[in-house]
MARSETI-651964 format. One line per 5 residues: number of its first residue (from 1); their letters; for each residue x, y, z of N, C-alpha, C. Coordinates in steps of 0.02 Angstrom, whole numbers, plus 32768, in hexadecimal, padded with zeros to 4 digits. Layout:
# residues N
NUM	A	X/Y/Z/X/Y/Z/X/Y/Z | ...
END
This chain:
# residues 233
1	XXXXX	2036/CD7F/E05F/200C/CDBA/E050/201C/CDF1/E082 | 202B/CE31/E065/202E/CE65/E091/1FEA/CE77/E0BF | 2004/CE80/E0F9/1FE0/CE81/E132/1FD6/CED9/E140 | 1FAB/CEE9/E13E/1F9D/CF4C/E14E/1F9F/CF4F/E184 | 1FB7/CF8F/E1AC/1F92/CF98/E1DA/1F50/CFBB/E1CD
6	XXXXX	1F36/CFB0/E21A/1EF2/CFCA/E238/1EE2/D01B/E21C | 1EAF/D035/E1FE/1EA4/D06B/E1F2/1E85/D0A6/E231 | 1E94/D0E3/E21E/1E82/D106/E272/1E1C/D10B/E26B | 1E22/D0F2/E2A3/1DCE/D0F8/E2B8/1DB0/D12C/E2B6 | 1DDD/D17A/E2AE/1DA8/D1AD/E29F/1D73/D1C0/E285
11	XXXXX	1D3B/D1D3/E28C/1D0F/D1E0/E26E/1D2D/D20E/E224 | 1CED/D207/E1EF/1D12/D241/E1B6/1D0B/D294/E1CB | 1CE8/D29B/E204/1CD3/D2D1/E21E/1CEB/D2DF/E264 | 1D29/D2F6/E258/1D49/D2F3/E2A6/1D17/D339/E2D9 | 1D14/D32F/E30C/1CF4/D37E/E33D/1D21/D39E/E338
16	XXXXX	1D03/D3D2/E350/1D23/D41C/E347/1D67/D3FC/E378 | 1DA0/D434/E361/1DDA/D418/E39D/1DE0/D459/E3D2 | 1DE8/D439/E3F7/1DE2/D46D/E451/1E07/D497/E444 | 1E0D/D4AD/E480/1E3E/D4D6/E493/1E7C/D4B5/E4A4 | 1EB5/D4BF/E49A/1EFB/D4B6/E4D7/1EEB/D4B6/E51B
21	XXXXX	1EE0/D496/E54A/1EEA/D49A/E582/1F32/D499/E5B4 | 1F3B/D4B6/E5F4/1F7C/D48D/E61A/1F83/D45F/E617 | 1F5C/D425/E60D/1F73/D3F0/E601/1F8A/D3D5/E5E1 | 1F88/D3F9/E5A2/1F90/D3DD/E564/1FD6/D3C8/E56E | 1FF8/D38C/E541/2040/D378/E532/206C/D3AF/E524
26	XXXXX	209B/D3AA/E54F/20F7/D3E1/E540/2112/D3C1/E529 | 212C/D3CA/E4D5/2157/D3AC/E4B9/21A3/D3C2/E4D7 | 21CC/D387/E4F6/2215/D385/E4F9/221A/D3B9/E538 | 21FF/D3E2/E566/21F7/D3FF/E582/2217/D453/E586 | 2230/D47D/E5AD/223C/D4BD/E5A4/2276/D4B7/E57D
31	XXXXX	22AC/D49A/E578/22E5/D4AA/E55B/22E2/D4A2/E4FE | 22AF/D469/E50D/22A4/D45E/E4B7/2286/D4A1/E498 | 225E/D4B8/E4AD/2238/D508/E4A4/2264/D53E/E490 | 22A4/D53D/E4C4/22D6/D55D/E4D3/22FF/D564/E485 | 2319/D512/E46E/2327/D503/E41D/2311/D510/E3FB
36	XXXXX	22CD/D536/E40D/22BA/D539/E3CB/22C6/D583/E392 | 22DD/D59E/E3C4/22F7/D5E4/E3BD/232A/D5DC/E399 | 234E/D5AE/E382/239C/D5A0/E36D/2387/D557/E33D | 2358/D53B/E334/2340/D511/E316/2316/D525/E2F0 | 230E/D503/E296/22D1/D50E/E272/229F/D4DA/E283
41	XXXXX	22AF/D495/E292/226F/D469/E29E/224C/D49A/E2D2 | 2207/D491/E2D5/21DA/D4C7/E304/21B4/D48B/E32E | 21B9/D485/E36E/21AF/D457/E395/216A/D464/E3B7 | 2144/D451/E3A5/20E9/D451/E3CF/20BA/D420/E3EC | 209D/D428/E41D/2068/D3F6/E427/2040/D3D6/E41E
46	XXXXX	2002/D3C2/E441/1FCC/D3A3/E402/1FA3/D3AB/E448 | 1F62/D3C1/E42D/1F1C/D3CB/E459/1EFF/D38D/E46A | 1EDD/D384/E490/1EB1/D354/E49C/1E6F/D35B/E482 | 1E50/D325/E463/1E06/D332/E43A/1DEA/D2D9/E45A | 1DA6/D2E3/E46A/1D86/D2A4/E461/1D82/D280/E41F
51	XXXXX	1DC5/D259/E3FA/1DC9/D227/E3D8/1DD7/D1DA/E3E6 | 1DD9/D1DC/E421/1DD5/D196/E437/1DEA/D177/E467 | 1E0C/D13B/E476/1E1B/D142/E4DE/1E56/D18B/E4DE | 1EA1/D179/E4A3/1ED8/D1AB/E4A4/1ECC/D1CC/E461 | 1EB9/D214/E461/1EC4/D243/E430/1ED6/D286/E436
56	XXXXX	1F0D/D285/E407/1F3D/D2C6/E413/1F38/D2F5/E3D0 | 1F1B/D315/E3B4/1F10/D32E/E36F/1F4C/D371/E360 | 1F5C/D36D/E32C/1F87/D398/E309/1F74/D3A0/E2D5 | 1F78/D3ED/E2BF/1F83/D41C/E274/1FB5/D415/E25B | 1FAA/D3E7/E20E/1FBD/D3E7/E1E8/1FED/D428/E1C2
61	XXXXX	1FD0/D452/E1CD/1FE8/D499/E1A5/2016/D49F/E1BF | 2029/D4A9/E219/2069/D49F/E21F/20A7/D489/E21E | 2096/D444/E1F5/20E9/D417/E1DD/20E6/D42A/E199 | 20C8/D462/E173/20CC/D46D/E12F/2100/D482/E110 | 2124/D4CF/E13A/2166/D4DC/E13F/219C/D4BF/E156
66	XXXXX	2190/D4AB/E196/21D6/D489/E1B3/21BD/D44F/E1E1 | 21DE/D41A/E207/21D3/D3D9/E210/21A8/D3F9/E250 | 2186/D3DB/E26F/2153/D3D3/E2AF/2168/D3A3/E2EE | 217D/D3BB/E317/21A1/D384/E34D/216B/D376/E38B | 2150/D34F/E396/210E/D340/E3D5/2123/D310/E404
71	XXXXX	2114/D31C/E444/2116/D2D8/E469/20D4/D2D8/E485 | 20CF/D2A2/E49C/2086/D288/E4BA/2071/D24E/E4E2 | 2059/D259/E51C/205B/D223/E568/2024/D22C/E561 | 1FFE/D1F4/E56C/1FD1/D1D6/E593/1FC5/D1D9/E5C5 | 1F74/D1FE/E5E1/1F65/D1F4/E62B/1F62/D1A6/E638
76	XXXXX	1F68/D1A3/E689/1F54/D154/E69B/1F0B/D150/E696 | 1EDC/D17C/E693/1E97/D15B/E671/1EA4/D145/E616 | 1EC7/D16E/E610/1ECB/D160/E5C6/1EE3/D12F/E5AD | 1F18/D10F/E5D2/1F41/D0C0/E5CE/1F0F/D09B/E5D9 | 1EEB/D0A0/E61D/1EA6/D064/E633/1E87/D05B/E5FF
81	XXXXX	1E7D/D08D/E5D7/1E31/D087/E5A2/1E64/D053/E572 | 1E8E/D060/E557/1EB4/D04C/E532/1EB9/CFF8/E526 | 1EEE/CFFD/E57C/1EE5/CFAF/E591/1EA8/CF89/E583 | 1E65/CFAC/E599/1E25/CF72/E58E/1E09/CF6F/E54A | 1E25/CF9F/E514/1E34/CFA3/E4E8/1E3B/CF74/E4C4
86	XXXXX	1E93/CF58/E4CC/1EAA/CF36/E4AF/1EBE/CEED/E4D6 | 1E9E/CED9/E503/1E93/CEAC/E544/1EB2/CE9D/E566 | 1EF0/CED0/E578/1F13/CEC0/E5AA/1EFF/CEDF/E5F4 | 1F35/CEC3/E626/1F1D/CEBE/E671/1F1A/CF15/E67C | 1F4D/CF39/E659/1F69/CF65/E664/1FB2/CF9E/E636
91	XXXXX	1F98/CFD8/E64B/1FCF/CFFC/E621/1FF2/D02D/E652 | 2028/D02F/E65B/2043/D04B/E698/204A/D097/E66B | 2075/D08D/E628/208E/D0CD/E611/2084/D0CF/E5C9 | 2079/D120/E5A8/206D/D0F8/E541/2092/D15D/E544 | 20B0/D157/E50F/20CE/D17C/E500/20DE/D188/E4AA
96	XXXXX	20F6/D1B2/E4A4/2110/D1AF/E46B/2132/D1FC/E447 | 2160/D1ED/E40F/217F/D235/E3FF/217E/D23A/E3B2 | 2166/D26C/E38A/214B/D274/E33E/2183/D2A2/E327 | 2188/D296/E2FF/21A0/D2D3/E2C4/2169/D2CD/E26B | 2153/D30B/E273/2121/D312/E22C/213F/D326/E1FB
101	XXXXX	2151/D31C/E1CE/2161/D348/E199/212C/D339/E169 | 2137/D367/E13B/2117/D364/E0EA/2133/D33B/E0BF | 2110/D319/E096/211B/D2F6/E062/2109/D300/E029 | 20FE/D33A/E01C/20D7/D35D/DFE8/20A0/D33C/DFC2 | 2071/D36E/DFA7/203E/D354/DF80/200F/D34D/DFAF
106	XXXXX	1FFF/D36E/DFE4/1FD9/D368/E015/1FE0/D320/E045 | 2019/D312/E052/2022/D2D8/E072/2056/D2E1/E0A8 | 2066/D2CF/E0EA/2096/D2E8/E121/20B1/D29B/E135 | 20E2/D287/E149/2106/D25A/E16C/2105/D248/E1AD | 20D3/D220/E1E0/20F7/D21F/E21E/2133/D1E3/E237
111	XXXXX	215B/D205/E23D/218C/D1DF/E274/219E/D1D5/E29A | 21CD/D1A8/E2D8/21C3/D1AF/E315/21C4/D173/E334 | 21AA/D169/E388/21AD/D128/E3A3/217E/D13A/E3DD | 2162/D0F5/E3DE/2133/D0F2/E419/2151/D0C3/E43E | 2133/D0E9/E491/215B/D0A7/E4C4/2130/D0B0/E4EC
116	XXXXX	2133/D06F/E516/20F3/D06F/E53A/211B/D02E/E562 | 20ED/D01E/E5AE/20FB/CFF5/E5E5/20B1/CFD3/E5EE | 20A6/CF84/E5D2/2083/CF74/E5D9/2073/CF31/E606 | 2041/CF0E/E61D/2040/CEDA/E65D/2012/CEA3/E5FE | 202D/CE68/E5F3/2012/CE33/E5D5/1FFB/CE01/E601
121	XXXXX	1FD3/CDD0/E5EB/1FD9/CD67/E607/1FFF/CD5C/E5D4 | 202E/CD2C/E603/2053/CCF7/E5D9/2028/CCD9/E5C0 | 2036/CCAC/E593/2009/CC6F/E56E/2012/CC36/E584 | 2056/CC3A/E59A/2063/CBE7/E5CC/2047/CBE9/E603 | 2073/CC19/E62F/205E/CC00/E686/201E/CC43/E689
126	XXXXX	2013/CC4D/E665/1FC0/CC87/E66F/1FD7/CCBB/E69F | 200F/CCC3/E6BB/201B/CD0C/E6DE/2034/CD39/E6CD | 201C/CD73/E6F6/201E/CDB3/E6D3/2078/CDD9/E6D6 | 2073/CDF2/E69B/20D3/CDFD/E6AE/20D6/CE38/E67D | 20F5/CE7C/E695/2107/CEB9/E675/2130/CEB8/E64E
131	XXXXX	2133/CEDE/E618/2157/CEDA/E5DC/2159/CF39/E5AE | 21AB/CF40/E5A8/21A2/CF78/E57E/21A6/CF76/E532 | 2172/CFA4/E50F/216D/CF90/E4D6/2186/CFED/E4B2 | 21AC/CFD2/E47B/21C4/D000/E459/21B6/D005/E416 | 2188/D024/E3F3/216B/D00B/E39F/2191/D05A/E381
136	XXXXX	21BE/D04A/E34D/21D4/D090/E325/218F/D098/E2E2 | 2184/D0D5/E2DC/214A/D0E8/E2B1/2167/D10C/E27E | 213F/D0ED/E24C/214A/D122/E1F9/2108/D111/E1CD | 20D7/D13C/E1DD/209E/D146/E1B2/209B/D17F/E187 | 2079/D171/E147/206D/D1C3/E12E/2017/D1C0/E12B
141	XXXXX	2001/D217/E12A/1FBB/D222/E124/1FBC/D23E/E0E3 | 1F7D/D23A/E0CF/1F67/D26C/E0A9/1F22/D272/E0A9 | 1F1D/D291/E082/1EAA/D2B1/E06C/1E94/D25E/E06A | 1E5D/D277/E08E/1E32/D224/E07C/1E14/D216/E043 | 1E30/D259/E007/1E12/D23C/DFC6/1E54/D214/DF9C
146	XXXXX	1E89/D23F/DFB0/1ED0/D213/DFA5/1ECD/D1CC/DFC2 | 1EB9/D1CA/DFFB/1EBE/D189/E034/1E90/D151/DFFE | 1E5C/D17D/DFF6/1E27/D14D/DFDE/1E2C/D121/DF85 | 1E3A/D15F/DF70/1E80/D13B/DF1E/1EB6/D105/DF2D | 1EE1/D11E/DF6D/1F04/D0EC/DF65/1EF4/D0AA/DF88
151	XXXXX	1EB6/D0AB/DFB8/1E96/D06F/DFDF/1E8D/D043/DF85 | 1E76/D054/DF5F/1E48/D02D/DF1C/1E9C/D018/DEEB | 1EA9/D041/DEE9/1EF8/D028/DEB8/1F19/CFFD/DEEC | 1F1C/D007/DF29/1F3A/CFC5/DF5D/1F23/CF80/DF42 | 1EDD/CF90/DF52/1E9E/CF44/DF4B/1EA9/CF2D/DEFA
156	XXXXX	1E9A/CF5A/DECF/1EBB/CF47/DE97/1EF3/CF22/DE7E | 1F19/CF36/DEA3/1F58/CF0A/DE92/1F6A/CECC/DEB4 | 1F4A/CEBB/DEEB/1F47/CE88/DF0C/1F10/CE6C/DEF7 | 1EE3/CE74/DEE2/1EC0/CE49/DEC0/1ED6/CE1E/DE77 | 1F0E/CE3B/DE65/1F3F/CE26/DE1F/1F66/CDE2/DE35
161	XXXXX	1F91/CE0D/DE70/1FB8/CDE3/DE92/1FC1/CDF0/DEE1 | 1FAC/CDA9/DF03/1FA3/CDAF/DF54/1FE7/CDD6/DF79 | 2003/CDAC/DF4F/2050/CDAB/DF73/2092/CDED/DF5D | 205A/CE23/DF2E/208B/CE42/DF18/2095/CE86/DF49 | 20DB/CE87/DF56/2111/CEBA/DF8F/210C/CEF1/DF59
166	XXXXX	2100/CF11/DF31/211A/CF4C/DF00/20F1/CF8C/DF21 | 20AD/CF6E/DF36/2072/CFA9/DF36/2087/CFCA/DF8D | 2080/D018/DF77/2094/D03B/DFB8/2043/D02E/DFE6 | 2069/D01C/E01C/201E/D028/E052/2004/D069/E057 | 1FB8/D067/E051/1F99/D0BD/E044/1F90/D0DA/E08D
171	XXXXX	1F9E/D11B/E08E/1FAF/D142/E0C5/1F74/D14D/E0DD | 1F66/D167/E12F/1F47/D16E/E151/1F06/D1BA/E13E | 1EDA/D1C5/E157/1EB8/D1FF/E140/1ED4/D236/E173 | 1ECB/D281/E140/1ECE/D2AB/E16E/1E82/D2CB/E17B | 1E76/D2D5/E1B0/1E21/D2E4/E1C9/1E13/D332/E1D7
176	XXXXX	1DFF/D35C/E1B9/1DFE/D39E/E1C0/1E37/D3BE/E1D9 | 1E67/D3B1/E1A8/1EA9/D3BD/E1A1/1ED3/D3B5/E1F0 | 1ED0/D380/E21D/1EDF/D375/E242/1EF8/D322/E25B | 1F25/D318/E264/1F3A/D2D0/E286/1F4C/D2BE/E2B6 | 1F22/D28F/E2BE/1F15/D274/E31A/1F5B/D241/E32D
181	XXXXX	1F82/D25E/E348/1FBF/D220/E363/1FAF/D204/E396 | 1F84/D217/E3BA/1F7F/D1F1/E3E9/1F5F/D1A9/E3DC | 1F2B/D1B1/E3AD/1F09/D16D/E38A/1F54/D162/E35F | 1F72/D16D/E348/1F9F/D156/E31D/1FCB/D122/E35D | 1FDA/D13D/E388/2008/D12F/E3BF/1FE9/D0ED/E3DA
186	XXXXX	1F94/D0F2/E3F2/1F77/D0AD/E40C/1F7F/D075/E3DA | 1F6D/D080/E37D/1F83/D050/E36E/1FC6/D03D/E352 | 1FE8/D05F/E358/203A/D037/E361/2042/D00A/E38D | 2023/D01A/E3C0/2041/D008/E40C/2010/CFC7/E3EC | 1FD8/CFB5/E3E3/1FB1/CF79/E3DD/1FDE/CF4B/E3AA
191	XXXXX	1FF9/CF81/E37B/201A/CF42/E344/2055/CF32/E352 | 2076/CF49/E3A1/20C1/CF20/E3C6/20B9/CF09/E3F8 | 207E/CEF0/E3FC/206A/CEB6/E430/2077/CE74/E419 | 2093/CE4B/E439/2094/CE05/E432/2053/CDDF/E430 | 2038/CDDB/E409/2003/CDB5/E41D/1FFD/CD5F/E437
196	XXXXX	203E/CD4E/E44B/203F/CD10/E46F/2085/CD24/E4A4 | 2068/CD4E/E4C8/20AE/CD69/E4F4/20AC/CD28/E51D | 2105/CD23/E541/2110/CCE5/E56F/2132/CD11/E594 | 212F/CD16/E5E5/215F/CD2A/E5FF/2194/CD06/E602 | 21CC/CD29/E612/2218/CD23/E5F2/2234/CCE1/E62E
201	XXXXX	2252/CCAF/E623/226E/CC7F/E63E/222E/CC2B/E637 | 21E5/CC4F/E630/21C7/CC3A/E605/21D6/CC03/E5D5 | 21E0/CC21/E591/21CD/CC1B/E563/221A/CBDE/E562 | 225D/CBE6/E57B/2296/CBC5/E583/2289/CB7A/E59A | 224C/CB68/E5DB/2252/CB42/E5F9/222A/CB0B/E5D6
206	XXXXX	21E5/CB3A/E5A8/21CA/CAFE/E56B/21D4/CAEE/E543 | 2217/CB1B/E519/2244/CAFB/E4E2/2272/CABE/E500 | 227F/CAB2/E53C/22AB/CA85/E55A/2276/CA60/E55B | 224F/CA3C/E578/2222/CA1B/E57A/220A/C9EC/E52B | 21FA/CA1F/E504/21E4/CA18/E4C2/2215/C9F9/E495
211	XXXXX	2263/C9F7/E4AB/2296/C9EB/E48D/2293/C995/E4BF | 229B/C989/E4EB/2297/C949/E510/226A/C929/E4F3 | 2220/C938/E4E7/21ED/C91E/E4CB/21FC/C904/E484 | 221C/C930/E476/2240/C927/E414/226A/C8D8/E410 | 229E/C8EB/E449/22CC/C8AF/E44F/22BD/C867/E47C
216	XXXXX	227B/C871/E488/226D/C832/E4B3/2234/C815/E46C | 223D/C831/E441/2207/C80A/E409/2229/C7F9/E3CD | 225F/C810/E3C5/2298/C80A/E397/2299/C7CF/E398 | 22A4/C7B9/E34C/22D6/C771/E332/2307/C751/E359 | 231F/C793/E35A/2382/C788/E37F/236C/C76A/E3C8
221	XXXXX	234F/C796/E3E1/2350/C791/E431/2314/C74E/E448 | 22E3/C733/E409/22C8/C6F7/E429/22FE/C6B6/E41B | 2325/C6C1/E3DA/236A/C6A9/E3E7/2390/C685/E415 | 23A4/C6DB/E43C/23CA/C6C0/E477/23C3/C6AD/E49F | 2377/C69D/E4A4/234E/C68B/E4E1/233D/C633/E4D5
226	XXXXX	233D/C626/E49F/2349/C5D9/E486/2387/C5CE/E494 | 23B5/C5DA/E47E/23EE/C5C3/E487/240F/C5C4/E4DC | 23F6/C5F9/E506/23FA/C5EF/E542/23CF/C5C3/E557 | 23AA/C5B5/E544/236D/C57E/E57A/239D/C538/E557 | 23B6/C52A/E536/23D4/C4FD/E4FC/23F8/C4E4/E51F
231	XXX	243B/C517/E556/246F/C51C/E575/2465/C4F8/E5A4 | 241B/C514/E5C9/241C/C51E/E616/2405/C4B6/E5FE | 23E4/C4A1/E5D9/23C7/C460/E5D3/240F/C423/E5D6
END
């Protein structure tokens, strides 16, 4: 059975969106700005709005004409929230880089990759061990009355058949014509977590183990163990 992802936690009523601040995210920094003068993609930022631990909101209207290029970092409060979030020890770094386009019919494309530096527990030896995680993204939005048609023709058709691959997964909402990457960004990053991470040299030393265990219960090998005691008699 196809497995969805997680839908964005926005309210249907996003708050007003702020202002731009200095703080706000520099996409690609001065030189990308520089391209753009000699480039049609039009390269922009994304504001910060209280949508959740990481939210970065963008207008829609602007990838209508030509593609929308964003990047977007995470404060280290914003990783913390994140981490206890999603229960890890820690998030050193979360990042990520968009391109919007349109998909017509009131619907836009995001693409892109999130990367992020995160601290897991192993599951074997229970210690904590850093790991970089790299998730590539391709969601589309649309109106939450589109979203909401195709949520029911999804369920519909999986209710026919569990197992049937044909039906497109229904796209994300757009919320007063605006989309939050930054919530888009936290749950990527949640759905390229290992959820039984092992740190590395780990996971080698209990397949060896597990493989000895295999061959000390074997047919063959209680076998040779008769026939040697057989010898030694």
């Amino acid at each position: 059975m196809k497995i969805r992802r997680p839908k964005s936690s926005l309210p249907k009523s996003s708050p007003p969106r702020p202002s731009a601040s200095r703080d706000a995210d520099k996409p690609f920094g001065k030189s990308a700005a520089r391209s753009h003068e000699r480039d049609p993609v039009h390269v922009a930022g994304a504001t910060t709005a209280p949508g959740g631990p990481f939210s970065r909101q963008i207008d829609v209207a602007h990838a209508e004409d030509k593609a929308l290029r964003v990047t977007i970092t995470a404060t280290q409060a914003e990783c913390d929230e994140l981490a206890r979030q999603d229960g890890l020890p820690a998030i050193a770094q979360l990042g990520a880089k968009f391109e919007v386009t349109s998909a017509g019919r009131g619907r836009f494309l995001v693409k892109g990759e999130v990367k992020a530096r995160v601290t897991q527990i192993c599951v074997v030896s229970l210690d904590p061990f850093e790991s970089d995680v790299v998730q590539p993204v391709e969601v589309t939005f649309a109106s939450p009355r589109d979203v909401e048609q195709a949520e029911a023709a999804y369920a519909k058709r999986h209710e026919e058949d569990l197992d049937a691959e044909d039906v497109p997964e229904p796209p994300d909402p757009i919320f007063n014509g605006q989309i939050d990457l930054g919530v888009l960004a936290g749950e990527q990053l949640a759905l390229a977590l290992d959820p039984y991470p092992r740190k590395e040299g780990v996971e080698f030393a209990v397949e060896l183990q597990e493989a000895d265990d295999i061959a000390e219960v074997s047919p063959f090998a209680a076998l040779a163990k008769l026939k040697k005691s057989a010898g030694e008699d």
